[in-house]
C-alpha positions as CSV (number, residue, x, y, z in Angstrom):
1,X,-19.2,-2.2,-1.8
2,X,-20.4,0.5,0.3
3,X,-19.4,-0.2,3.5
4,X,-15.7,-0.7,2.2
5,X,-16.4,2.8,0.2
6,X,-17.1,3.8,3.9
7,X,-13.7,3.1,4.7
8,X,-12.0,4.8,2.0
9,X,-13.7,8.7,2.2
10,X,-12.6,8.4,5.8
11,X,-8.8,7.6,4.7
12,X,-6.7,10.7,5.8
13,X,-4.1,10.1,2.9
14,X,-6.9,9.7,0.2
15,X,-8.7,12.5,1.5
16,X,-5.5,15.0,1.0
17,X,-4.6,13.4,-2.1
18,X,-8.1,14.5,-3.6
19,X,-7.3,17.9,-4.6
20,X,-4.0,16.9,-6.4
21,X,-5.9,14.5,-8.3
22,X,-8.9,16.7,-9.5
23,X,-5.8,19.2,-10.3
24,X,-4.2,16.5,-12.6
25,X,-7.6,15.4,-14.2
26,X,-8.2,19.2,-15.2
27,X,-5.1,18.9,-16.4
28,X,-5.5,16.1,-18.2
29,X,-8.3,17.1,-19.7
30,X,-7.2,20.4,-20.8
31,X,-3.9,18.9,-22.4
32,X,-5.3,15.5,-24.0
33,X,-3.1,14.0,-26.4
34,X,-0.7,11.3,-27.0
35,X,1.8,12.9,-24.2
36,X,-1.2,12.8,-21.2
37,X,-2.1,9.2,-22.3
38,X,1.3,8.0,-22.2
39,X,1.7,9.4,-18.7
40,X,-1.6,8.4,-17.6
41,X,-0.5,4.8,-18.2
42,X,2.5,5.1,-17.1
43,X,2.3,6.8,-13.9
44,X,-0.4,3.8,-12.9
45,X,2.3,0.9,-13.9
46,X,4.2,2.8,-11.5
47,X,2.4,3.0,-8.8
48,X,2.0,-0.8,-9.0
49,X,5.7,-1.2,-8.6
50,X,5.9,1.4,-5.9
51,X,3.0,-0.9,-4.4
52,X,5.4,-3.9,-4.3
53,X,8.6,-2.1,-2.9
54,X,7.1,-0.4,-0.7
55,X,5.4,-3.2,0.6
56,X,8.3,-5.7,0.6
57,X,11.4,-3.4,1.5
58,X,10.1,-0.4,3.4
59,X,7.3,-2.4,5.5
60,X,8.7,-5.5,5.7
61,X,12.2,-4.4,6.4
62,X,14.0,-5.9,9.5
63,X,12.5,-4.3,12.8
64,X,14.3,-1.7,14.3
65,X,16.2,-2.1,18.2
66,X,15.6,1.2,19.0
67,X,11.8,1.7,20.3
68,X,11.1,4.7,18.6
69,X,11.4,3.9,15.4
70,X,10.2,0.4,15.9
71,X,6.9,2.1,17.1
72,X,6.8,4.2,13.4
73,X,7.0,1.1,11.5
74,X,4.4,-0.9,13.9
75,X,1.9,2.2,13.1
76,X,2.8,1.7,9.7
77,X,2.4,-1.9,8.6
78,X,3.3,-4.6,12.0
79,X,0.1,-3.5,13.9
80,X,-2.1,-4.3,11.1
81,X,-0.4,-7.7,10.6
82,X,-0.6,-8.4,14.3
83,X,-4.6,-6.6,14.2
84,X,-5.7,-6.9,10.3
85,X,-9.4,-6.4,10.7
86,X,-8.8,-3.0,12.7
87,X,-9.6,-0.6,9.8
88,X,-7.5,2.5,11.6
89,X,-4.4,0.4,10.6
90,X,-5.2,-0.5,6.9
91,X,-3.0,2.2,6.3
92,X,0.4,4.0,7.8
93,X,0.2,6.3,10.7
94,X,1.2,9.5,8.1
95,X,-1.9,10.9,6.5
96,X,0.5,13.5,4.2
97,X,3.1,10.6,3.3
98,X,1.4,9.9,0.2
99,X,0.6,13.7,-0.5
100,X,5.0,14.1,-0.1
101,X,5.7,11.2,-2.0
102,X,3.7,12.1,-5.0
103,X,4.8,15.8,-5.4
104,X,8.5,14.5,-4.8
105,X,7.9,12.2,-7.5
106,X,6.4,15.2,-9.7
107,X,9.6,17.3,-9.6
108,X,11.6,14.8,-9.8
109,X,10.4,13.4,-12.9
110,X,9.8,17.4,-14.1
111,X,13.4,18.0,-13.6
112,X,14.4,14.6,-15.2
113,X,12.5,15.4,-18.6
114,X,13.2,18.9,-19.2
115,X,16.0,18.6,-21.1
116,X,14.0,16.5,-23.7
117,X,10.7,17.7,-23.2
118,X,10.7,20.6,-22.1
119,X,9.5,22.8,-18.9
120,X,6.1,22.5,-19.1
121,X,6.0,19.1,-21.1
122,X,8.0,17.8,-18.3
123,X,5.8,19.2,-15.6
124,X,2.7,18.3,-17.6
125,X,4.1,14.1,-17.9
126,X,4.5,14.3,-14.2
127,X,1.8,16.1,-12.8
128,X,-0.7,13.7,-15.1
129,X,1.4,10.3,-14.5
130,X,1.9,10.6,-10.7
131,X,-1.5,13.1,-9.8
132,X,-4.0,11.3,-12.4
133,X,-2.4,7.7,-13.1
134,X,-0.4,7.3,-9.7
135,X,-3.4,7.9,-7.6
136,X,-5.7,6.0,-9.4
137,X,-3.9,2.8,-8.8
138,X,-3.2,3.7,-5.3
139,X,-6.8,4.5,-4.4
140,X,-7.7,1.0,-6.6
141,X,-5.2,-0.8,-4.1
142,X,-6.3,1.0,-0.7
143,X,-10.1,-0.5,-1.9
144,X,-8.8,-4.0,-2.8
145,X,-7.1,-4.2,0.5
146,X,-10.0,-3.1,2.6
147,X,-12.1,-5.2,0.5
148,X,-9.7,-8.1,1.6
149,X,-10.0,-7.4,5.0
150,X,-13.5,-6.3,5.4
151,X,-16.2,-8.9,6.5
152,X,-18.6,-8.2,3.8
153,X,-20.4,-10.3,1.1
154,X,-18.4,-10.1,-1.5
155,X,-18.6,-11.8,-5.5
156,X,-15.6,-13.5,-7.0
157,X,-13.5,-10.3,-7.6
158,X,-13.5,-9.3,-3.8
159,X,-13.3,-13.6,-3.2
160,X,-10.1,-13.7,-5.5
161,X,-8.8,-10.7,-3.8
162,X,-9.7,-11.8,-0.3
163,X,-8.3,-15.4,-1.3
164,X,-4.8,-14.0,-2.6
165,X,-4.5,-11.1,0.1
166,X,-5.3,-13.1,3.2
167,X,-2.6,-15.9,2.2
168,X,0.5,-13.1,3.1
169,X,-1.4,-12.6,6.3
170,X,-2.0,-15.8,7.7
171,X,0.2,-18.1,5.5
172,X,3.2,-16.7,4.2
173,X,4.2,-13.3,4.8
174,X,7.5,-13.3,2.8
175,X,5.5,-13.8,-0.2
176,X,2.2,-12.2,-2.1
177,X,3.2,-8.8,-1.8
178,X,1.0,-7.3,-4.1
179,X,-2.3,-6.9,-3.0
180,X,-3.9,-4.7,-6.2
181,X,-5.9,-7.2,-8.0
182,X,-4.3,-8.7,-11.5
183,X,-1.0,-7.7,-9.9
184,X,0.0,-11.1,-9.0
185,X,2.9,-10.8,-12.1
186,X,4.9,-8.6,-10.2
187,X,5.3,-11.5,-7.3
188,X,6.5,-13.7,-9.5
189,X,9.1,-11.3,-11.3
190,X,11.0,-10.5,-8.4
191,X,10.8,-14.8,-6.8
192,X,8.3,-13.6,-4.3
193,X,5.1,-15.9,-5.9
194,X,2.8,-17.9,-3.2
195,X,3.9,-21.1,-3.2
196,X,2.2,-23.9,-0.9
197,X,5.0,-26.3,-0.3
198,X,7.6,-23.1,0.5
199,X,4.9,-21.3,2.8
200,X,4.1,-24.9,5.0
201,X,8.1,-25.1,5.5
202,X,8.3,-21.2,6.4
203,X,5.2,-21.3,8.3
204,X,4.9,-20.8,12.4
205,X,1.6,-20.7,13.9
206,X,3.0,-18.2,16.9
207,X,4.7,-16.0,15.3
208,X,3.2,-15.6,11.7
209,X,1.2,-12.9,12.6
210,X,4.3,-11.0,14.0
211,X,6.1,-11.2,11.3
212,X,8.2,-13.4,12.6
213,X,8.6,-12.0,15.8
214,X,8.1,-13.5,19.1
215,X,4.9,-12.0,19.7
216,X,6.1,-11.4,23.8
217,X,9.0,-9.3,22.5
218,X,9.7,-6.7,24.3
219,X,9.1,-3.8,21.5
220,X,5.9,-5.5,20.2
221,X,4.7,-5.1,23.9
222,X,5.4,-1.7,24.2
223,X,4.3,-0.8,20.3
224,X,0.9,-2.1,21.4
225,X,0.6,0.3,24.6
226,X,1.3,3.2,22.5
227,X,-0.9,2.5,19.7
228,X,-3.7,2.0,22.3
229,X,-3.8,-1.5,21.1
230,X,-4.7,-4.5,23.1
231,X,-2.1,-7.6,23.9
232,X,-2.4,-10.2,21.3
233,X,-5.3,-12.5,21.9
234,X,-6.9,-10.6,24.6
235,X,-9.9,-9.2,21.8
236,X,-10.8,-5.8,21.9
């Protein structure tokens, strides 16, 4: 446990989430009722779907041709497929991604509810749901993923979420896209379940951990160089 704790306090967009959260605990706290609970729940079901969609169409979207871009979204999720125990890539490149996400989320939703709730209701629901909630599930999934990647002793949760994780990596990475523990529902929702017969058809020994990419293309080559990264296979 600690050494993946290690990990986390040293996560850039963790670290600059911190304050927001404290904020939205105070918050929380000062405004308990039936309205803070409900967004307190809600915002952390969220973020479990944001998990997923992020995961599946943001991450795993079809690589772009032009280099630039293709660099963005190696920095963000195909250099940690290509190098998954390299804890600098557990997470995106953009340390304040997470920080704009959640306070785009909080007017969106405040300007959403007004006309029911009210101004400060409204700002209250999302400021606890996407500050409290949101980034409680997120930090839960940033530690079940460096669990999963970390080599640590680990009991049966960080073994079942080790075991469930590690199968989109090396197996099948067109399915088990949630990696929060318990989450597994959401796969199987949206037709995106581990299945063993569908993942031996699908699966290719040299390019699996490319995401189906040759792994001599041309902008995986160059992605590497600017990431500081070393070919594939060569160790580090």
């Amino acid at each position: 446990m600690i050494p993946t704790f290690r990990v986390l306090i040293h996560m850039g967009g963790l670290q600059r989430l911190a304050p927001f959260w404290i904020a939205g605990l105070v918050l929380f706290a000062l405004n308990f009722g039936w309205l803070a609970c409900v967004a307190l729940a809600y915002g952390v079901v969220l973020q479990f779907f944001v998990e997923y969609v992020l995961h599946r169409f943001v991450y795993h979207r079809d690589p772009p041709a032009e280099q630039s871009p293709f660099n963005a979204l190696y920095r963000a999720h195909i250099g940690h497929h290509e190098f998954p125990n390299e804890p600098e890539f557990f997470t995106g490149g953009d340390d304040w991604f997470a920080v704009k996400f959640g306070v785009g989320a909080v007017v969106l939703h405040t300007l959403l509810l007004w006309a029911v709730l009210g101004f400060w209701d409204a700002g209250l629901f999302g400021a606890v749901a996407l500050f409290v909630g949101s980034v409680s599930a997120f930090t839960f999934y940033e530690y079940c993923h460096t669990l999963a990647h970390l080599d640590v002793p680990k009991g049966w949760f960080g073994k079942r979420v080790t075991h469930e994780h590690l199968r989109h990596h090396f197996n099948d990475h067109d399915s088990n896209f949630h990696v929060s523990f318990g989450m597994g529902w959401i796969d199987w929702l949206f037709g995106t379940g581990y299945d063993r017969d569908v993942a031996k058809a699908r699966f290719d020994r040299g390019t699996v951990m490319s995401l189906g990419m040759d792994p001599e293309d041309l902008r995986l080559v160059t992605a590497r160089k600017a990431w500081g990264l070393p070919e594939r296979g060569s160790g580090r």
